[in-house]
C-alpha positions in Angstrom: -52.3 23.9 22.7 -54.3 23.4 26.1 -56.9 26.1 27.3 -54.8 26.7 30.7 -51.8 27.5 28.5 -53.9 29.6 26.6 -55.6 31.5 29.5 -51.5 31.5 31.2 -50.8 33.8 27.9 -53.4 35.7 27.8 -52.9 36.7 31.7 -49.7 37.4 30.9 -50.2 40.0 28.2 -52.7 41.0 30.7 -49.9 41.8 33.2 -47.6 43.4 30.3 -50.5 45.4 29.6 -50.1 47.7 32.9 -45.9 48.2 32.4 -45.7 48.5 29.1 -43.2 51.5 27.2 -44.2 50.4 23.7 -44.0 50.6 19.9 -40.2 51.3 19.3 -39.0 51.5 15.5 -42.6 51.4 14.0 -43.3 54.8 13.7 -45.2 55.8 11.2 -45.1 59.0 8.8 -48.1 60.6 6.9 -48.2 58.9 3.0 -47.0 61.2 0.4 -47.9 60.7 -3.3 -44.1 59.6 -4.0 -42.8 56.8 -1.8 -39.3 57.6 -3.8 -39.2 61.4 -3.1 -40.1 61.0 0.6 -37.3 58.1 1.2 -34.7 60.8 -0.6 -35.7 63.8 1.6 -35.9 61.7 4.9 -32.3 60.7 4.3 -30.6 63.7 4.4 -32.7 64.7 7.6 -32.0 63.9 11.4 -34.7 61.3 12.3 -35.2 57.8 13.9 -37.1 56.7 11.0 -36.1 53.6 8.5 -35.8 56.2 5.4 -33.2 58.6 7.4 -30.5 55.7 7.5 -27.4 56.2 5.4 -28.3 53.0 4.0 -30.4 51.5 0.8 -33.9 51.8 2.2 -37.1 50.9 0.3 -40.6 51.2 1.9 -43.5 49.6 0.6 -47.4 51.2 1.5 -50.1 49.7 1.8 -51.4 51.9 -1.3 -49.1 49.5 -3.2 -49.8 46.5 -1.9 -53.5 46.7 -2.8 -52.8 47.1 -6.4 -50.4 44.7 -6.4 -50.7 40.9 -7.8 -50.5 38.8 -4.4 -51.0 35.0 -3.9 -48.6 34.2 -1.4 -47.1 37.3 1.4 -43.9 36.5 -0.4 -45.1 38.1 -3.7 -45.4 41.6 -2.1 -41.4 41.8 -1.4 -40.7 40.3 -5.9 -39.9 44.2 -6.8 -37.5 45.1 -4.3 -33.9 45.3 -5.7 -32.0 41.9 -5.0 -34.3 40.2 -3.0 -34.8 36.6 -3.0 -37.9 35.8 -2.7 -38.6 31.9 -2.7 -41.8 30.4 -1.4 -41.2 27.0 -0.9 -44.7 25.1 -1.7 -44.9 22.7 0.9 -47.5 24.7 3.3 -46.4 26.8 5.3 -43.2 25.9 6.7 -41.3 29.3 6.7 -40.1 30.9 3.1 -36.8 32.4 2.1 -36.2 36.2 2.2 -32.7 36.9 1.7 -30.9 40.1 0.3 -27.0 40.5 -0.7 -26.4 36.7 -1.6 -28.0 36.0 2.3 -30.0 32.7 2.0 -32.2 33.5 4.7 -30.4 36.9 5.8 -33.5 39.5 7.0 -34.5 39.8 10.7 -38.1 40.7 10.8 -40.0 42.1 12.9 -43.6 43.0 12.9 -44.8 46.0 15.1 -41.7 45.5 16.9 -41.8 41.6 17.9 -39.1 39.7 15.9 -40.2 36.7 13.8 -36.8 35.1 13.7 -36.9 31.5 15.3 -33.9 30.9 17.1 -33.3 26.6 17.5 -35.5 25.8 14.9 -34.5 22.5 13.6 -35.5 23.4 9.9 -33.6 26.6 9.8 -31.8 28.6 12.7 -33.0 32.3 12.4 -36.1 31.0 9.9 -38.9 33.9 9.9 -42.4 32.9 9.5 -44.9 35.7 8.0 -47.2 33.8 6.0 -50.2 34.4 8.5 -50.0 38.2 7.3 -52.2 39.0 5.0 -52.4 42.5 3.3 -55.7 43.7 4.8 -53.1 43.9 8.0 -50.3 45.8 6.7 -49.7 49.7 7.0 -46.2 49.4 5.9 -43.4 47.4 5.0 -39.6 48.9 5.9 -36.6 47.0 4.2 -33.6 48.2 5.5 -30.4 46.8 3.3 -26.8 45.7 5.4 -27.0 45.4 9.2 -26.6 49.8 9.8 -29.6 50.3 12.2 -28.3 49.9 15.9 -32.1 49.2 16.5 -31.7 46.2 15.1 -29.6 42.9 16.2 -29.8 39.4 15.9 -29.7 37.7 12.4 -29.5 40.9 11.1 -26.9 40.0 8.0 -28.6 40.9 5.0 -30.7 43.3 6.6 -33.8 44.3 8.4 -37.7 44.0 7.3 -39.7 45.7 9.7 -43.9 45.4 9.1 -46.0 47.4 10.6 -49.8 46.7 11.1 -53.0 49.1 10.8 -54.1 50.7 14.0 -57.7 51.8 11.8 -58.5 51.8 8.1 -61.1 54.1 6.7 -63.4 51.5 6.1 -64.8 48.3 7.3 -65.0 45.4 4.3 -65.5 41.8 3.3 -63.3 40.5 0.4 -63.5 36.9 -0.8 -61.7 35.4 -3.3 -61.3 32.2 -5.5 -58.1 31.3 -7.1 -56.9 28.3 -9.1 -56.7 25.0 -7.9 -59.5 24.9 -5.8 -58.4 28.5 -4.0 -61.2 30.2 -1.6 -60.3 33.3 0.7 -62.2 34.9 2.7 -61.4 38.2 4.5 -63.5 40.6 6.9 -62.1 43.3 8.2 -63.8 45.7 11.4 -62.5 49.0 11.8 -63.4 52.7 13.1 -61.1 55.5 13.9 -62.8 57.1 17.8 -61.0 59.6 19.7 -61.2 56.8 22.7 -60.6 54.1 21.4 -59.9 52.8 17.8 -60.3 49.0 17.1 -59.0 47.1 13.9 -59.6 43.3 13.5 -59.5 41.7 10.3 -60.6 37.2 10.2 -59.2 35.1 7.8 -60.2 31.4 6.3 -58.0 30.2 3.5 -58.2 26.7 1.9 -56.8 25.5 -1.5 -56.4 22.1 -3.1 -53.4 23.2 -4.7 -51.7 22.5 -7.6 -49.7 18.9 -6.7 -51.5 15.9 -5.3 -51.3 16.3 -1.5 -50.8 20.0 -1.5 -53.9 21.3 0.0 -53.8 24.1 3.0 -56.2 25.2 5.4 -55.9 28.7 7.3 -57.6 30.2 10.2 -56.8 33.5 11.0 -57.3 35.7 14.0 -56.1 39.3 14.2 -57.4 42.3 16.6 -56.0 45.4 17.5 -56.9 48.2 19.5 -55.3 51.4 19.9 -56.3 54.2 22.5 -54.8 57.5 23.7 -52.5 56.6 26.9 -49.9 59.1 28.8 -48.0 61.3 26.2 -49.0 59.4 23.3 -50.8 56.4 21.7 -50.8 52.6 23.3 -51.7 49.9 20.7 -52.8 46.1 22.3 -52.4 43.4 19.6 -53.6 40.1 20.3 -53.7 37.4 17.1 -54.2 33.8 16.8 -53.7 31.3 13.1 -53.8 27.7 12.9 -52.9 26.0 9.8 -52.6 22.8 8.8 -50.9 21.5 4.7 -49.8 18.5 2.7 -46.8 18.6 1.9 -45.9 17.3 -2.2 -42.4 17.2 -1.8 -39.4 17.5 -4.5 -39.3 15.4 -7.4 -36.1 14.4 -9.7 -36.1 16.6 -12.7 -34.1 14.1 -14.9 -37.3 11.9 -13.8 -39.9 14.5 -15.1 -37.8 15.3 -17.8 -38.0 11.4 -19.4 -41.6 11.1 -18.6 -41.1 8.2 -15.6 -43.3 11.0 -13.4 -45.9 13.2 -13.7 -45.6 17.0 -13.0 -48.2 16.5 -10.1 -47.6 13.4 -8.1 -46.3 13.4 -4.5 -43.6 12.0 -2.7 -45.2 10.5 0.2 -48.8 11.3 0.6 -48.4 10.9 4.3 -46.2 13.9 4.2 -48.5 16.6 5.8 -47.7 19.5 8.6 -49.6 22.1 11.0 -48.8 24.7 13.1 -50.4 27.2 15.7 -49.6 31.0 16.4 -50.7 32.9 19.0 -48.9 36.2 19.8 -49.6 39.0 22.0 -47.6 42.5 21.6 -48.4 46.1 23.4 -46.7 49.4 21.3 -46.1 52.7 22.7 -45.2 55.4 21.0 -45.1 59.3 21.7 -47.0 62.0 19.7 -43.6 62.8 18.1 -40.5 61.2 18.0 -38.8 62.7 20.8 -39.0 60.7 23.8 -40.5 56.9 25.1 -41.2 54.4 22.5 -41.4 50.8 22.9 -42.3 47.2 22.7 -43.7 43.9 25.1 -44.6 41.1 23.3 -46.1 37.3 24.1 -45.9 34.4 22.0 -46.5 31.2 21.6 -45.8 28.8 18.8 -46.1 25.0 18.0 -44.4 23.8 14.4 -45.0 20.3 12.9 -43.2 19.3 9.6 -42.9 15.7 8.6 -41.2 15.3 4.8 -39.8 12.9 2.8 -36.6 13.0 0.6 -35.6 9.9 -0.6 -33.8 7.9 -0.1 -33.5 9.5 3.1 -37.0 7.6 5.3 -39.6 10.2 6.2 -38.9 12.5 8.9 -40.9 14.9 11.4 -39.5 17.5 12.7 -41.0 19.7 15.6 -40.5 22.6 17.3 -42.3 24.3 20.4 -41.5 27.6 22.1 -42.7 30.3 24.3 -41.3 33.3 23.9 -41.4 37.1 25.5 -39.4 39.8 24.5 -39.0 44.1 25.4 -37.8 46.7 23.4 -37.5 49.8 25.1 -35.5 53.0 24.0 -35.3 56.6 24.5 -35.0 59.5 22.2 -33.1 62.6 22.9 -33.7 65.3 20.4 -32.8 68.5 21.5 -32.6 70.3 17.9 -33.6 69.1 14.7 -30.0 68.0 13.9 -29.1 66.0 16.6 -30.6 63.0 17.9 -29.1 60.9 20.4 -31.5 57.0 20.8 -30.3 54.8 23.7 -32.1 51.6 24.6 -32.4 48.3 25.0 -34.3 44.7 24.2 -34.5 41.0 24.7 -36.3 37.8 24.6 -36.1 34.8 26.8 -37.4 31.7 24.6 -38.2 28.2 26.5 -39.1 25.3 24.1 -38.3 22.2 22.4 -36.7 20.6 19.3 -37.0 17.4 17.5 -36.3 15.5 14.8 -38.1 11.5 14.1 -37.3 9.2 11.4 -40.5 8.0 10.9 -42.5 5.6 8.9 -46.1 6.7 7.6 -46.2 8.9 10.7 -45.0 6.4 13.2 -41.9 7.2 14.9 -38.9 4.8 14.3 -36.2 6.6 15.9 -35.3 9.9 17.4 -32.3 11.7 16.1 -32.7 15.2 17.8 -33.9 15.8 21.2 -33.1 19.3 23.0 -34.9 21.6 25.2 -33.8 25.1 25.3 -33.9 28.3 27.3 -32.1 30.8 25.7 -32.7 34.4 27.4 -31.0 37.1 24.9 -30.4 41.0 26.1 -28.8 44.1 24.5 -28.0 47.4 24.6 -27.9 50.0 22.3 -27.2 53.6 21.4 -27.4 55.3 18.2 -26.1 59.6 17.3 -27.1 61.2 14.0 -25.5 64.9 13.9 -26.0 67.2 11.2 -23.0 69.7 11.3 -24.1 71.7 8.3 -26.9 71.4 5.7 -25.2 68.8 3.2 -23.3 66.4 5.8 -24.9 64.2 8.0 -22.6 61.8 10.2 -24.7 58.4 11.8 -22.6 56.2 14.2 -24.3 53.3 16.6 -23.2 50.6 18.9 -24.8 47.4 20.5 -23.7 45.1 23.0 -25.6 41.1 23.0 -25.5 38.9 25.2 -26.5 34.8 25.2 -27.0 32.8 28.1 -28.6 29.4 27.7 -29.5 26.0 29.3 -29.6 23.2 27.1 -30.9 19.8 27.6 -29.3 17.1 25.3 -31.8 14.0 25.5 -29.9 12.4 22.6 -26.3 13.0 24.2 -26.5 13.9 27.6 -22.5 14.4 27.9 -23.9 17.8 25.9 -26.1 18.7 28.1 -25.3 22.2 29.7 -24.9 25.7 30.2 -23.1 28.9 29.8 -23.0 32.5 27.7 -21.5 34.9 25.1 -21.6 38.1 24.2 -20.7 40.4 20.9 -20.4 44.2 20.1 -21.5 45.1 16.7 -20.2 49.1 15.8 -21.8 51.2 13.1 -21.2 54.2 11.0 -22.5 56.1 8.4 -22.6 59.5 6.2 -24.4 61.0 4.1 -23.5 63.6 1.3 -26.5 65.9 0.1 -24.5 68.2 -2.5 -27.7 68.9 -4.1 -31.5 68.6 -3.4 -33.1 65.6 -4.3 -29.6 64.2 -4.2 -28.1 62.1 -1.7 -24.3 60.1 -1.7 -24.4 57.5 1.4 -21.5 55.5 2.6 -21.6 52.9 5.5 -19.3 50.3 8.0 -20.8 48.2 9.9 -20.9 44.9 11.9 -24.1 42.1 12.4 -24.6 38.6 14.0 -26.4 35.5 14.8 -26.5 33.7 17.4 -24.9 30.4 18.0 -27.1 27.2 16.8 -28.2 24.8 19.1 -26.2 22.0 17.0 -23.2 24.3 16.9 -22.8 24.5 21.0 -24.4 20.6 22.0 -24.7 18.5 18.3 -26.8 15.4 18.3 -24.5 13.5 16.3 -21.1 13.6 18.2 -19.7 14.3 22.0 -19.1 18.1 21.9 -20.3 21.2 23.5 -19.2 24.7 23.2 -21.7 26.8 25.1 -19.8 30.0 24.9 -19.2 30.0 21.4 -19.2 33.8 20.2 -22.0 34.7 18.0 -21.0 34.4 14.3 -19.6 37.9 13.1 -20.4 39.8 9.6 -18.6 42.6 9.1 -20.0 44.8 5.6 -19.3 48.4 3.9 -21.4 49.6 1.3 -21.7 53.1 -1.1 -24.5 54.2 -2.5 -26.5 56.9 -4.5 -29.9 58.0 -3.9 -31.8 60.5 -5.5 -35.0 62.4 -6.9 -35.0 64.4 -9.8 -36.6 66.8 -12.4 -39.8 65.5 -10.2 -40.3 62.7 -12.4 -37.3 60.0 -12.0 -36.3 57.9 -8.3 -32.9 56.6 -8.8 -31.2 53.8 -6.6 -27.8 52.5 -6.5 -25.2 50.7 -3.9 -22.1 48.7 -4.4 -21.4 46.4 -0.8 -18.9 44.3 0.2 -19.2 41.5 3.0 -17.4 38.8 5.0 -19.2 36.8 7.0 -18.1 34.2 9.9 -19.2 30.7 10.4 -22.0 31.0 7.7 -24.6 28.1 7.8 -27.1 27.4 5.3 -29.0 24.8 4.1 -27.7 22.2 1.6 -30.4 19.2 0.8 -31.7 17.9 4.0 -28.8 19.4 6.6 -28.3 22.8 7.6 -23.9 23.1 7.7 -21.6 25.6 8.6 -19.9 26.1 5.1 -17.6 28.3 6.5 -16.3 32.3 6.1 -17.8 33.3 3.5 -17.8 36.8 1.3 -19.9 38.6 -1.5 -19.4 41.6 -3.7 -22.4 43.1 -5.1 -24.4 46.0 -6.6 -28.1 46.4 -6.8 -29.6 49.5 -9.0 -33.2 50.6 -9.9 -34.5 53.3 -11.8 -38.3 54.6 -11.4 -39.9 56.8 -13.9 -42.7 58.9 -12.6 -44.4 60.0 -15.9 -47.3 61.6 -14.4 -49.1 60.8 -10.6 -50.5 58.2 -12.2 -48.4 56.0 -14.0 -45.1 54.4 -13.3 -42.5 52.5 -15.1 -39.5 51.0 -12.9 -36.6 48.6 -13.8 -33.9 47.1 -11.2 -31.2 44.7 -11.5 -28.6 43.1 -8.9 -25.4 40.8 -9.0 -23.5 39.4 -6.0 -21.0 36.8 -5.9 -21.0 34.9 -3.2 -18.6 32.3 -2.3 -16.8 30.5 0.4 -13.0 31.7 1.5 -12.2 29.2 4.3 -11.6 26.3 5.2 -10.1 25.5 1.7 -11.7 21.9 1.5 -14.9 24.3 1.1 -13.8 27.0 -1.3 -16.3 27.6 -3.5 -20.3 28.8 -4.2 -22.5 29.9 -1.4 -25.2 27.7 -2.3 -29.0 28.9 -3.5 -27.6 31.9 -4.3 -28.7 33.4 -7.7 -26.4 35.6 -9.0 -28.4 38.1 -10.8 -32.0 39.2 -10.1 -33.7 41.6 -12.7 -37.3 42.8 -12.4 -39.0 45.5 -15.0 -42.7 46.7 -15.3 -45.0 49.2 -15.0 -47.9 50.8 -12.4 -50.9 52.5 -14.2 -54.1 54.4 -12.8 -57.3 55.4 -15.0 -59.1 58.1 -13.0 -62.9 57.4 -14.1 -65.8 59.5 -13.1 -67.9 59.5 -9.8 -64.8 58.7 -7.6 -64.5 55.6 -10.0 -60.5 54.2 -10.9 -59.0 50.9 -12.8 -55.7 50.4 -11.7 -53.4 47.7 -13.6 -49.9 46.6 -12.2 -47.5 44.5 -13.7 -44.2 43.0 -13.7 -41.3 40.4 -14.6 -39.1 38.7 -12.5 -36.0 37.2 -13.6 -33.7 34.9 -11.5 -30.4 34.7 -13.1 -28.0 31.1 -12.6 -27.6 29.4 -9.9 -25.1 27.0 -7.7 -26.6 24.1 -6.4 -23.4 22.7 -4.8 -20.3 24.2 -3.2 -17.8 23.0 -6.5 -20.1 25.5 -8.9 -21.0 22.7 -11.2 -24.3 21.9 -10.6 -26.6 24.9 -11.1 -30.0 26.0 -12.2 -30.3 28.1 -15.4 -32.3 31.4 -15.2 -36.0 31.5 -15.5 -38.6 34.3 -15.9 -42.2 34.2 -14.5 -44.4 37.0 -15.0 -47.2 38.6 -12.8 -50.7 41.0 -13.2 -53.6 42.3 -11.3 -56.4 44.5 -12.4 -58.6 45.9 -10.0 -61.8 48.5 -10.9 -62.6 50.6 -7.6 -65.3 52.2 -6.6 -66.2 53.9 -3.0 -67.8 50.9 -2.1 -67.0 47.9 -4.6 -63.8 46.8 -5.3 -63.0 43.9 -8.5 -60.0 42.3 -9.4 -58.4 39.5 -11.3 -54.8 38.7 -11.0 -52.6 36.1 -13.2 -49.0 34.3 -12.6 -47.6 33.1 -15.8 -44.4 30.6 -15.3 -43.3 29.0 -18.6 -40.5 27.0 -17.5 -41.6 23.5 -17.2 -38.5 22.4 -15.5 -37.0 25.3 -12.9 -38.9 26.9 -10.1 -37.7 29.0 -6.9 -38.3 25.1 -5.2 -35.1 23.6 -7.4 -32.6 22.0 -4.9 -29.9 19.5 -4.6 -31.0 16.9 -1.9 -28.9 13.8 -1.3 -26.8 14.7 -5.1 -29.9 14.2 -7.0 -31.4 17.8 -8.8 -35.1 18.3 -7.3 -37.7 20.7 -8.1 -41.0 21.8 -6.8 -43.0 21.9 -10.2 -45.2 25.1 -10.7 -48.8 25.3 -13.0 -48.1 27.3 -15.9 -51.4 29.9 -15.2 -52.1 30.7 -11.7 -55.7 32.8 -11.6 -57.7 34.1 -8.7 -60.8 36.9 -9.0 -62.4 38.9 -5.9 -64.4 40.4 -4.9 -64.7 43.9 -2.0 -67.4 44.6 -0.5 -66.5 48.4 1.5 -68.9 49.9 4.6 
């Protein structure tokens, strides 16, 4: 990226800087010692926050994400009911997080920008959050089924919503080796002033990795400041990452299975990728909830990928955008048990897309060529009413609209314009017969947006620029609850239809089709004491496709169970002294690898651990993943009919070391 498109960014956000209304949806509530009590009580109570939907809500702190066993961003969302988690081990290119049989179903957001990258050739609606690390994060809101009316595009599965530190208590300095040549480093500079409270945490990252050609670098920008402005609090967030990988690649299992291939080799050591971030985003927010919150955001981002998967020739694939966005909404609360939100957001994106065949590196031919403006704007609105004290009624509404302009440089003929629009309706109720005890039922609707190779393909004369956004429509029960002080319970049944479903199957993402899924996800938390914690959850779904009949059959990728049990354990030593010790299975149940059903991947376990002694001022820790399975991984794929995996080490360590003034 050149230094005048850097300094035209940054003038930008300057500009932003003097209208901005920000911070909508990441308001955050004082910590409580039980994440699963305070989620139960917000639920039955009139509030804008995550935990007061009618809807399966689980909120992670950043008290648990220090104890927890963390290599890769992914691993802090393994213990959430359902969730597929699936880092993919080529760098950086984007990971999974799906929920509800949803390959890639979550829109995320993080302190109010969305993530979601609309066009992108390796996945429409791919999220990227593997620049966060968890010095960063304050929060973590998962939101299950498409209820909030704050909420819109690629909202399917559901919502994750991050939300950064504005201060931490301390400043600190953490570094960290790992296996395979793993080295972090982390410094983090913070003070909470009645002016003017800054928070900037550095990164450098660098591994080897496992796999020949597998290395990563990451550098790692992030500063924050938050002051007192108008009736509230105005946050300015400015961060920067550049990373650049190898890329191993997938290799035959059958072949690593008879020995014709070792476990470590690449497929093309010329397979390598890089990308730069650098966002901008300005968050308002009132001293309560009533009144102005919301959100301006910057960005701009530049994606290089260039993979091989024979017998397919090697391939680079790029995308390029700019991208600035506004969320904006009021809230009316004139008692505690009404609250009336009406708002609105957008985003107008401008970039390319590209796809090469290429030969080490050098381009051969050019199969993908767009360049796209896109600018997306909705509306929203969103009652919660609390008649009496045990009935609580939530209904919502938004109206989207697309316009876009796309240049076709592979078929002109597709070249064009034009725009759609979709209404997505929401309701919900929740049942509070008793306290600590809530019954939840919701309807709702969520979309995408159209594809870029949906309205002007590459590979045929067609265009369809006002193609309506694909439709899910979803209901869903559920029971949530807190008792005797001691056990969290958890439990929803959904059902789900979705329109025009694309996913990706080998080297293509397709439309497979209308698709549905029947599921139930249930977890159980034992509080014994304060200080120690055993949980269990499990989930099914089946997923399949309904129509067209040539495609009946499995959604793809999707495991159809998920099970996680383990346990959370605090040692109170003297002098303001603790051990802390957290871990956990996960278990991914069988899985289709084609649309027929009969190709699949058996279940497989892995197991995780940290340990961490804590004192006021030093912090050390050791953490272990343990994968037995030789021959399955979360990377296991069907690409061009041959079964491919991603093979995994067998002992993943790292060690650090905190250093806290």
């Amino acid at each position: 990226m050149s230094d005048k498109l850097k300094a035209v960014i940054l003038s930008k956000l300057g500009v932003l800087t003097f209208c901005a209304l920000a911070e909508a949806k990441v308001t955050i509530i004082p910590e409580v010692e039980v994440v699963g009590e305070a989620i139960v009580k917000e639920k039955s109570e009139v509030s804008i926050r995550s935990e007061a939907l009618p809807a399966s809500v689980q909120v992670i702190t950043k008290e648990e994400i220090e104890k927890m066993p963390i290599r890769h961003y992914t691993d802090i969302f393994r213990k959430v009911p359902g969730m597929k988690t699936i880092y993919m081990g080529q760098g950086e290119v984007g990971d999974r997080l799906g929920t509800r049989g949803f390959w890639n179903g979550y829109a995320v957001f993080v302190d109010g920008m969305p993530l979601n990258m609309a066009h992108h050739n390796h996945l429409h609606g791919l999220a990227d959050a593997a620049w966060l690390v968890p010095e960063m994060i304050e929060r973590i809101e998962i939101i299950k089924g498409p209820f909030s009316a704050l909420y819109g595009n690629f909202a399917l599965g559901g919502v994750i919503n991050i939300i950064t530190k504005k201060y931490d208590k301390t400043s600190a300095v953490r570094s960290e080796v790992g296996s395979f040549g793993a080295l972090q480093s982390v410094v983090t500079l913070t003070t909470k002033r009645s002016d003017v409270s800054p928070f900037l945490v550095y990164e450098v990252y660098k591994k080897d990795g496992y796999r020949d050609n597998s290395d990563l670098e990451r550098y790692n920008f992030f500063n924050k400041l938050t002051f007192p402005f108008w009736k509230g609090e105005l946050s300015i967030r400015v961060n920067y990452v550049k990373r650049d990988w190898g890329a191993p690649g997938y290799l035959p299992v059958e072949d690593l299975k008879k020995g014709l291939i070792g476990r470590k080799v690449a497929v093309n050591r010329s397979d390598d990728g890089n990308s730069e971030y650098l966002h901008g985003v300005i968050n308002y927010a009132p001293k309560g909830e009533a009144g102005f919150h919301g959100t301006l955001y910057l960005a701009y981002e530049d994606f290089n990928r260039v993979a091989t998967f024979p017998p397919s020739p090697q391939r680079w694939e790029h995308n390029r955008r700019t991208f600035y966005g506004w969320n904006l909404l009021y809230n009316y609360l004139p008692s505690k048990n009404l609250s009336f939100v009406i708002g609105t957001d957008g985003r107008y994106d401008d970039g390319i897309a590209r796809r090469h065949n290429t030969i080490h590196r050098e381009i051969t031919s050019t199969i993908e060529n767009w360049d796209i403006e896109e600018l997306t704007y909705g509306l929203f609105t969103q009652l919660q009413w609390k008649p009496i004290e045990l009935l609580k009624f939530s209904a919502g509404m938004r109206y989207d609209g697309f316009v876009f302009d796309v240049k076709n440089k592979i078929l002109h003929q597709n070249s064009g314009s034009g725009n759609t629009e979709i209404f997505s309706p929401k309701i919900g109720i929740v049942f509070s017969p008793l306290k600590g005890f809530n019954l939840y039922a919701n309807r709702g609707a969520g979309f995408r947006s159209p594809y870029v190779k949906e309205i002007s393909p590459a590979d045929r004369i067609y265009k369809n620029f006002n193609l309506k956004p694909a439709k899910l429509e979803t209901w869903d029960v559920g029971i949530n609850a807190f008792l005797f002080g001691k056990v969290a319970l958890d439990f929803n049944y959904y059902e789900t239809e979705m329109e025009r479903e694309i996913v990706r199957i080998g080297t293509e993402v397709q439309n497979i089709g209308r698709s549905e899924r029947k599921g139930y996800e249930g977890e159980i938390k034992f509080y014994f004491t304060e200080n120690f914690i055993v949980f269990a959850n499990y989930a099914f779904v089946d997923a399949k496709i309904v129509h067209p009949p040539q495609n009946k059959g499995k959604v793809v990728n999707i495991p159809k169970t998920y099970f996680n049990t383990g346990l959370e354990w605090t040692k109170e030593l003297n002098k303001n002294k603790r051990l802390t010790v957290d871990v956990y299975t996960q278990v991914y149940g069988k899985t289709p690898l084609n649309l027929a059903g009969s190709i699949n991947r058996g279940s497989f376990a892995k197991y995780y651990g940290k340990i961490q002694y804590v004192t006021p001022k030093i912090t050390l820790y050791g953490g272990v993943i343990y994968h037995p399975d030789k021959y399955k991984s979360e990377g296991y794929f069907l690409v061009n009919d041959i079964v491919v995996i991603d093979p995994r080490p067998k002992w993943d360590l790292n060690f650090g070391f905190k250093y806290s003034f």
